[in-house]
C-alpha positions as CSV (number, residue, x, y, z in Angstrom):
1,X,5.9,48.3,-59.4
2,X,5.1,44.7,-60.0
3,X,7.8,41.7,-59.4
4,X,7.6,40.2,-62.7
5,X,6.5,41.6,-65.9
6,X,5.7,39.0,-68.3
7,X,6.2,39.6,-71.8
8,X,4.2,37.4,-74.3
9,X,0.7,36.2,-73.7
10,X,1.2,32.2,-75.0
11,X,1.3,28.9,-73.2
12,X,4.6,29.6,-71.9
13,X,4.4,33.2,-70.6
14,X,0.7,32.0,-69.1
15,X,2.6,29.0,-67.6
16,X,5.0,31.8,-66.3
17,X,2.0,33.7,-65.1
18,X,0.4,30.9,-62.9
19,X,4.3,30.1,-61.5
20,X,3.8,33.9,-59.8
21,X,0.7,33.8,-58.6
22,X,1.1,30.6,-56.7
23,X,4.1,31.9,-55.6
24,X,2.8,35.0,-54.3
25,X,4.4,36.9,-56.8
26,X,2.8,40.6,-58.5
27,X,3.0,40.4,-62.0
28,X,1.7,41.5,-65.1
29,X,1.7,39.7,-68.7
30,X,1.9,42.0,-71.6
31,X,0.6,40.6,-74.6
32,X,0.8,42.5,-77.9
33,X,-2.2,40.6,-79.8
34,X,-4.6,38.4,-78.3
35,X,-3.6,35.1,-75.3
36,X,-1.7,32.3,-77.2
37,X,-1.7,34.5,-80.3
38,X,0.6,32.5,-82.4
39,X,-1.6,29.7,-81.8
40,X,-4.6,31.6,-83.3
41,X,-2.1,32.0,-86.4
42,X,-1.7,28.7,-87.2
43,X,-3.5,27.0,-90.2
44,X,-7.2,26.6,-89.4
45,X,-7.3,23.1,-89.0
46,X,-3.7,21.9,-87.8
47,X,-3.2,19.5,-85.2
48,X,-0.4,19.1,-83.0
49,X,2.4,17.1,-82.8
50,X,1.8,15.3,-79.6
51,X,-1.4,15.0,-77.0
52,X,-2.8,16.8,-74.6
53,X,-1.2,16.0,-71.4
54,X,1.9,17.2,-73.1
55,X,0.7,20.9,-73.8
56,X,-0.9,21.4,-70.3
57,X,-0.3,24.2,-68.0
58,X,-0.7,24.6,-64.1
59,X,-1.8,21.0,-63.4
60,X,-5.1,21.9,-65.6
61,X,-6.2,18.9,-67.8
62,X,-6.6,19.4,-71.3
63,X,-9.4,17.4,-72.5
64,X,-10.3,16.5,-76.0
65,X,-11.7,14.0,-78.2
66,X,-9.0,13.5,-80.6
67,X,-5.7,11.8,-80.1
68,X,-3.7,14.9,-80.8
69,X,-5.3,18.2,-79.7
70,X,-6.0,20.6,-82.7
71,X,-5.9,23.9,-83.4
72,X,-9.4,24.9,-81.6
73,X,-8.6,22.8,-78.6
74,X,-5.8,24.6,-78.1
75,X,-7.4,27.8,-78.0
76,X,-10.5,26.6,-76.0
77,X,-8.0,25.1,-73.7
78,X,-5.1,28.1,-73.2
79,X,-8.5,30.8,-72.8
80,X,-10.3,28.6,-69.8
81,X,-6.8,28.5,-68.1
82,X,-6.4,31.9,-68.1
83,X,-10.2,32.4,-67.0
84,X,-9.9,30.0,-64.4
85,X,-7.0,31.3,-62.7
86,X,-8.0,35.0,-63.2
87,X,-4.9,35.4,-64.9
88,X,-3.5,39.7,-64.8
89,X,-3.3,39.9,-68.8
90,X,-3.2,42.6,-70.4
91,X,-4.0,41.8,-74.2
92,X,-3.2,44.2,-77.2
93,X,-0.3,45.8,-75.2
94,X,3.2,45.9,-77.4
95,X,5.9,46.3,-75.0
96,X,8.4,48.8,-77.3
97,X,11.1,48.6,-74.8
98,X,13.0,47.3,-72.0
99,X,15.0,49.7,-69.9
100,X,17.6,48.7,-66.9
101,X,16.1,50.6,-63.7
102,X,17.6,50.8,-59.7
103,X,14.9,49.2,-58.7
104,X,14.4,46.7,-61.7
105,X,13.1,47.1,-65.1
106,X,10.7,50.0,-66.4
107,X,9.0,48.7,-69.6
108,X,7.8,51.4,-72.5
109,X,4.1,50.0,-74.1
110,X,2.0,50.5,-76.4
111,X,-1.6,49.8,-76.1
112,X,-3.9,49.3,-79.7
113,X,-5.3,52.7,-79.9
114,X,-1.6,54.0,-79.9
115,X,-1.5,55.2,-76.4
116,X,1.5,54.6,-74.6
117,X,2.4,53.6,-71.0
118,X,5.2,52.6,-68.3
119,X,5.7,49.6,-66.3
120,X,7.8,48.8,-63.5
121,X,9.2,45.7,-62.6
122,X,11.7,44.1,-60.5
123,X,11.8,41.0,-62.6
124,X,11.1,40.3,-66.6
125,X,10.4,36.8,-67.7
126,X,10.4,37.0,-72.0
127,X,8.1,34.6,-73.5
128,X,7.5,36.3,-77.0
129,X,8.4,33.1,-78.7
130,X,9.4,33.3,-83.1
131,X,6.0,32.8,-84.9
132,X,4.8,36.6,-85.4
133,X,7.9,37.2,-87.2
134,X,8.7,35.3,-90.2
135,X,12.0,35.2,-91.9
136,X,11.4,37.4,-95.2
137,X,13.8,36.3,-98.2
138,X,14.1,39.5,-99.3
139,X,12.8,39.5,-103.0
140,X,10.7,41.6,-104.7
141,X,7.2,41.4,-104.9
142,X,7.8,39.0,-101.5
143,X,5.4,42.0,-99.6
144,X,2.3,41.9,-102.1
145,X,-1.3,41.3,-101.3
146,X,-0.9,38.1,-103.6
147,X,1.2,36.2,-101.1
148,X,1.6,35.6,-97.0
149,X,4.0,34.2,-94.9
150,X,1.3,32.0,-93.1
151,X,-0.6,29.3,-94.1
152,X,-4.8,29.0,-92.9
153,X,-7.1,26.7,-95.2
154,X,-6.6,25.4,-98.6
155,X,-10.5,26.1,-99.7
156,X,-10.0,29.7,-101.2
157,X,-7.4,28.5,-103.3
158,X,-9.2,25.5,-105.3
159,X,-8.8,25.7,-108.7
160,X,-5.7,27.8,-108.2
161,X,-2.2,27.9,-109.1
162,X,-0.1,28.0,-105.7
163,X,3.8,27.9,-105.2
164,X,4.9,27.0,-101.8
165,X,8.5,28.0,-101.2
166,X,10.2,26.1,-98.0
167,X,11.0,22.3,-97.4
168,X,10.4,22.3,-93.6
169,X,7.0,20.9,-91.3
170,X,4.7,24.1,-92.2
171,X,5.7,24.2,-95.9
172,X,5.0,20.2,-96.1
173,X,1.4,20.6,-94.2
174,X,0.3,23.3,-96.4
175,X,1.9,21.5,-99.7
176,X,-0.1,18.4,-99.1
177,X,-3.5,20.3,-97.7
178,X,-3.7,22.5,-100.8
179,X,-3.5,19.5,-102.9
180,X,-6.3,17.8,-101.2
181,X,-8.4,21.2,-101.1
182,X,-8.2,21.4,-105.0
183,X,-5.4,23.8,-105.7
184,X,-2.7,23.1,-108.3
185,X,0.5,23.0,-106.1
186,X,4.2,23.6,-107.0
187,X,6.7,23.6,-104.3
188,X,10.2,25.9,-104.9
189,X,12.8,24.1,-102.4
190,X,16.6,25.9,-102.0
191,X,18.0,22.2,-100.8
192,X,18.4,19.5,-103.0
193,X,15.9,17.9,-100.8
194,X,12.9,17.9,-98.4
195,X,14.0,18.8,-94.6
196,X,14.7,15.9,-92.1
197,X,13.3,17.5,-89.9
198,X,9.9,17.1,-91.7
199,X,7.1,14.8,-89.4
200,X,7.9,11.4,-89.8
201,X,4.3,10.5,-90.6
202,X,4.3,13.7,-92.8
203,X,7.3,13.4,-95.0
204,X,6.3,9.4,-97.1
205,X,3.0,11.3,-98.1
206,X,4.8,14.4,-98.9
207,X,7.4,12.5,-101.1
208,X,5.1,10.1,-102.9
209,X,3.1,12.7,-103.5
210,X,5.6,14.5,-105.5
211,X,6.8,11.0,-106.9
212,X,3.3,10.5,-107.8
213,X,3.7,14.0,-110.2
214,X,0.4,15.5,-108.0
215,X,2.2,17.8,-106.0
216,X,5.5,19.4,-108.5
217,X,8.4,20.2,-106.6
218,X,11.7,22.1,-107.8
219,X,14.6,21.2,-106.1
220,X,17.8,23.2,-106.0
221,X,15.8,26.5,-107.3
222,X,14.6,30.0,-105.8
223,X,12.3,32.4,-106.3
224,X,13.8,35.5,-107.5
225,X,10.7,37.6,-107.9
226,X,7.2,37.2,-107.3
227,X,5.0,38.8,-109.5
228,X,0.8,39.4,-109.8
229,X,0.6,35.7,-111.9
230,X,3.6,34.1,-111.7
231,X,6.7,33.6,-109.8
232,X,10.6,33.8,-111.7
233,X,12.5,30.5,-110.6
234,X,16.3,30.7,-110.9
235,X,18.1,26.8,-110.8
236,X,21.3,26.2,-109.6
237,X,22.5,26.7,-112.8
238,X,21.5,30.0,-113.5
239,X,18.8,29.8,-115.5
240,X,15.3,30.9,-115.0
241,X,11.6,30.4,-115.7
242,X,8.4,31.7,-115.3
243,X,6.1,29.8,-112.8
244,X,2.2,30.5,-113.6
245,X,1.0,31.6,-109.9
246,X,-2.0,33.1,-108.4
247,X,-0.8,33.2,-104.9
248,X,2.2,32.2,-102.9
249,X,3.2,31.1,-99.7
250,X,6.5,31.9,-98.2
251,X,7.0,29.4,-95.3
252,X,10.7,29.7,-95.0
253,X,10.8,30.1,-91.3
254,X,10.3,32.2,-88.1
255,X,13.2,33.9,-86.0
256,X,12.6,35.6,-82.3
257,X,12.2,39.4,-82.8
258,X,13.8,40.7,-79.1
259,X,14.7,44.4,-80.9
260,X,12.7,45.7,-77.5
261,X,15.3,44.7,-75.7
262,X,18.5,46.4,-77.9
263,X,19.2,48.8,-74.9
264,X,20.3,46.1,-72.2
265,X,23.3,44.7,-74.3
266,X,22.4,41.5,-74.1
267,X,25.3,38.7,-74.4
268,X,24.4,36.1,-77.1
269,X,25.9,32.5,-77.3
270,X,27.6,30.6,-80.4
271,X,23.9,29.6,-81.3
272,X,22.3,32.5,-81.0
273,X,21.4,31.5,-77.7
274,X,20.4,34.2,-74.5
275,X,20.2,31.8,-71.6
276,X,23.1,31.8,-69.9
277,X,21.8,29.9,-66.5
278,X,20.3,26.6,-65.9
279,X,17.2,29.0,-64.1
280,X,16.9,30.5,-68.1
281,X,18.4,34.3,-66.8
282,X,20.1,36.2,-69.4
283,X,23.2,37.7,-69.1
284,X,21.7,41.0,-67.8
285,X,20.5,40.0,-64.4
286,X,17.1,40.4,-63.4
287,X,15.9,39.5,-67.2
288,X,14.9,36.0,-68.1
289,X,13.8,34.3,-71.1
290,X,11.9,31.6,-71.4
291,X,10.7,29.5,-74.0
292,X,11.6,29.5,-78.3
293,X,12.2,33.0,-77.8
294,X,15.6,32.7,-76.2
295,X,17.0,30.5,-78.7
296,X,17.0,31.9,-81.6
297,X,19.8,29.3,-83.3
298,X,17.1,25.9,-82.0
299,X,13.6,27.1,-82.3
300,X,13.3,23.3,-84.3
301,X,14.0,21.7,-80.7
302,X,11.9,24.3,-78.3
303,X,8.3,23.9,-77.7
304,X,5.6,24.0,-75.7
305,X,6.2,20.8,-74.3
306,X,9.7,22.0,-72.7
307,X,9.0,25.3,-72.9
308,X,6.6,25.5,-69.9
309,X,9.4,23.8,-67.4
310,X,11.3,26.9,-68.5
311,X,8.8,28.8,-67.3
312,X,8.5,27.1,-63.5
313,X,12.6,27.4,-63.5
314,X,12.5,31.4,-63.9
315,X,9.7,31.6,-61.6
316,X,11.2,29.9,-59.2
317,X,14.9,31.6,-59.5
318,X,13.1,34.8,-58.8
319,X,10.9,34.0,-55.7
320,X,14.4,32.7,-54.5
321,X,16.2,36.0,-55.8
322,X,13.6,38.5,-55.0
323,X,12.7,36.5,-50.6
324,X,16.7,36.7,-50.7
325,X,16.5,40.5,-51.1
326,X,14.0,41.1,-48.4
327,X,15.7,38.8,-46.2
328,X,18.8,40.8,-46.9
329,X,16.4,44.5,-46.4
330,X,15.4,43.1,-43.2
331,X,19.0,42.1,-41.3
């Protein structure tokens, strides 16, 4: 039996992590791939938004040589915290599912060789976050070897045909960096328009390229079917055509996957929201979640940056809740 069980092995679930031990808290983080996984999925050579100080956790600096830390920072970065503090993590351990318990929680995993385990916990903090599970259109063809729901470098496609579909900030970086690696890029976009909510510094190269005719974009289409060397189109009009395509990338957007947690009857808000306190506790008490991953309806305004306050909030709920009960125990 550990306090807190920690699911999700990224900046905000180690953020949640350091919150424990500091506090004086057992825990446990359970992290189905590797620490800051999504991170490691992201496109080779992307930087982030914002700088350092703005993606540090536990007071430990971030230092790098470039205004905005990038991909390999970030990984450097996320791993030495985790040394440092001698974080409990347990890597390449899916946690299946959550079940309520008298004393807590008891957690079903799954480690990689397909052995499975139990863990007990008076507390869960969830900081899976969205990334590792992209929203699939549903199309056929959308599941072949010749496309991918994730962007990494534009050099194996130069030379190639390549149809982005999406309008939103990962769509837009991988648009523009194919173009510069070499590929031939088209661009298949639902809206009538690029998103808003595109990088301001991102979206004036983005358009003029397409003004320029170097990147093609379709407005006001969707792919229908992807096949081995092209993709069919359909405009808002109904009619089709054949794009020539070699490979395609379906960056259409990410969703939270919480299905581990179908047995507690969790209460949902208007926006797909599962915080219900200002301390980020669900509506099943004990469980707390933390980060992108509890709102599924505003992943676009949840990041790291605010993410890791989450993080100290739930920690600190539970060392109130959890001193509370002893105090109670005690009298």
């Amino acid at each position: 039996m550990v306090d807190v069980a920690i699911v999700g092995g990224g900046p905000v679930g180690l953020a949640a992590a350091i919150g424990a031990k500091r506090a004086g808290l057992s825990y446990v983080v359970l992290e189905k791939g590797c620490v800051v996984n999504a991170i490691f999925d992201y496109p080779t050579y992307m930087s982030f938004f914002t700088t350092a100080p703005e993606l540090e956790i536990g007071n430990h600096p971030m230092v790098t040589g470039h205004d905005k830390p990038d991909r390999k920072d970030a990984l450097m970065y996320y791993r030495l915290v985790a040394q440092r503090e001698a974080l409990n993590i347990r890597q390449y351990t899916e946690v299946t599912r959550v079940h309520a318990a008298p004393a807590g929680f008891t957690l079903e995993v799954e480690a990689k060789d397909g052995s499975g385990a139990v863990v007990e916990a008076r507390r869960v903090v969830v900081a899976t976050g969205y990334y590792d599970n992209p929203l699939h259109i549903g199309i056929p063809g959308e599941d072949g070897e010749n496309v991918s729901h994730y962007y990494t470098e534009a050099h194996p496609f130069w030379g190639l045909n390549v149809t982005v579909i999406g309008a939103g900030n990962s769509a837009a970086d991988a648009a523009l960096d194919l173009w510069r690696g070499g590929a031939k890029v088209s661009m298949v976009v639902r809206a009538p328009e690029l998103k808003k909510t595109i990088k301001y510094w991102v979206r004036p190269d983005l358009e003029n390229r397409i003004k320029e005719g170097s990147i093609t974009a379709y407005f006001e289409s969707q792919v229908q079917e992807i096949l081995a060397d092209h993709v069919l189109v359909q405009r808002t009009d109904g009619s089709t055509f054949r794009l020539p395509t070699d490979y395609t990338f379906a960056l259409t957007g990410y969703r939270p996957d919480l299905s581990f947690l179908d047995g507690l009857n969790l209460a949902t808000q208007p926006d797909e929201c599962l915080v219900l306190t200002e301390q980020y506790e669900s509506s099943v008490p004990g469980l707390f979640v933390v980060g992108s991953a509890g709102f599924a309806g505003k992943t676009n305004q949840v990041f790291i940056e605010n993410g890791r306050f989450h993080a100290e909030h739930a920690i600190a709920e539970i060392d109130r809740q959890l001193k509370e009960q002893e105090a109670a125990v005690g009298v």
